[in-house]
C-alpha positions in Angstrom: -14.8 -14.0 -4.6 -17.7 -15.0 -2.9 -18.0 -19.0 -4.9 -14.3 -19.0 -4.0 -14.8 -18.1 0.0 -17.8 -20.0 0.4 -15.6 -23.2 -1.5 -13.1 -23.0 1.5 -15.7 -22.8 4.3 -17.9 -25.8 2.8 -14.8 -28.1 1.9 -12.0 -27.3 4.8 -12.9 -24.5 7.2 -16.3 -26.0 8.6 -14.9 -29.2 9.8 -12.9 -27.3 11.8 -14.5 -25.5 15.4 -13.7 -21.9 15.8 -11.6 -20.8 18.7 -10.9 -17.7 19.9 -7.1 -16.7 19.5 -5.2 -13.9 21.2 -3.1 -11.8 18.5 -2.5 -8.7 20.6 1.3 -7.6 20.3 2.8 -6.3 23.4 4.8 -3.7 24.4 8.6 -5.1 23.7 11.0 -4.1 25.9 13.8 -1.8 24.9 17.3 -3.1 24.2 19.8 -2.2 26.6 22.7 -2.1 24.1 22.7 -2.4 20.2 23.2 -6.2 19.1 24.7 -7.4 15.5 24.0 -10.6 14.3 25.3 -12.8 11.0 23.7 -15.5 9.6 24.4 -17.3 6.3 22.2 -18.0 3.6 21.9 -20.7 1.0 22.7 -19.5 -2.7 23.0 -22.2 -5.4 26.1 -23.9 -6.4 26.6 -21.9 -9.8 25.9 -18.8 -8.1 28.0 -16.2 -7.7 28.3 -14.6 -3.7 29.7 -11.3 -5.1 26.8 -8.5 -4.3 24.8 -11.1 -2.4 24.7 -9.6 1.2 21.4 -8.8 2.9 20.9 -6.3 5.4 18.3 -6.0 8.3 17.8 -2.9 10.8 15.3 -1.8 13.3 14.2 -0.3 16.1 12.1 -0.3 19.2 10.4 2.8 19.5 9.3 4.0 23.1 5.4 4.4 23.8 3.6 6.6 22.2 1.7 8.5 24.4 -1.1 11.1 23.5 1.0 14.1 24.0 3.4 12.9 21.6 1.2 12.0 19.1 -0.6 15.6 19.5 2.9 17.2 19.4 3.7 14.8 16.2 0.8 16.5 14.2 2.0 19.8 15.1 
């Protein structure tokens, strides 16, 4: 792994200057009412559409504070 890593800093990643990049994630804010959304998806010509739905949920979770995490070990 190392030839391969050294290989991509000598031939791409050195002519490039490092910067410094901000990748925190903050705190989302909680939905005030559920949502449901529908998109549509390609599928090829001779393809059948029968058993070809896709699904997606989630949640925001509130903050976890360290009470709750103590109380969560319990």
């Amino acid at each position: 792994i190392e030839e391969q890593l050294a290989f991509l800093n000598d031939e791409y990643l050195s002519h490039f200057d490092a910067i410094e990049v901000n990748t925190e994630v903050g705190i989302q804010t909680p939905f005030t009412k559920g949502k449901v959304v529908s998109y549509p998806y390609s599928v090829g010509s001779e393809e059948p559409t029968d058993n070809r739905t896709l699904h997606s949920f989630a949640y925001v979770l509130p903050d976890v504070t360290p009470e709750h995490r103590t109380l969560g070990t319990l």
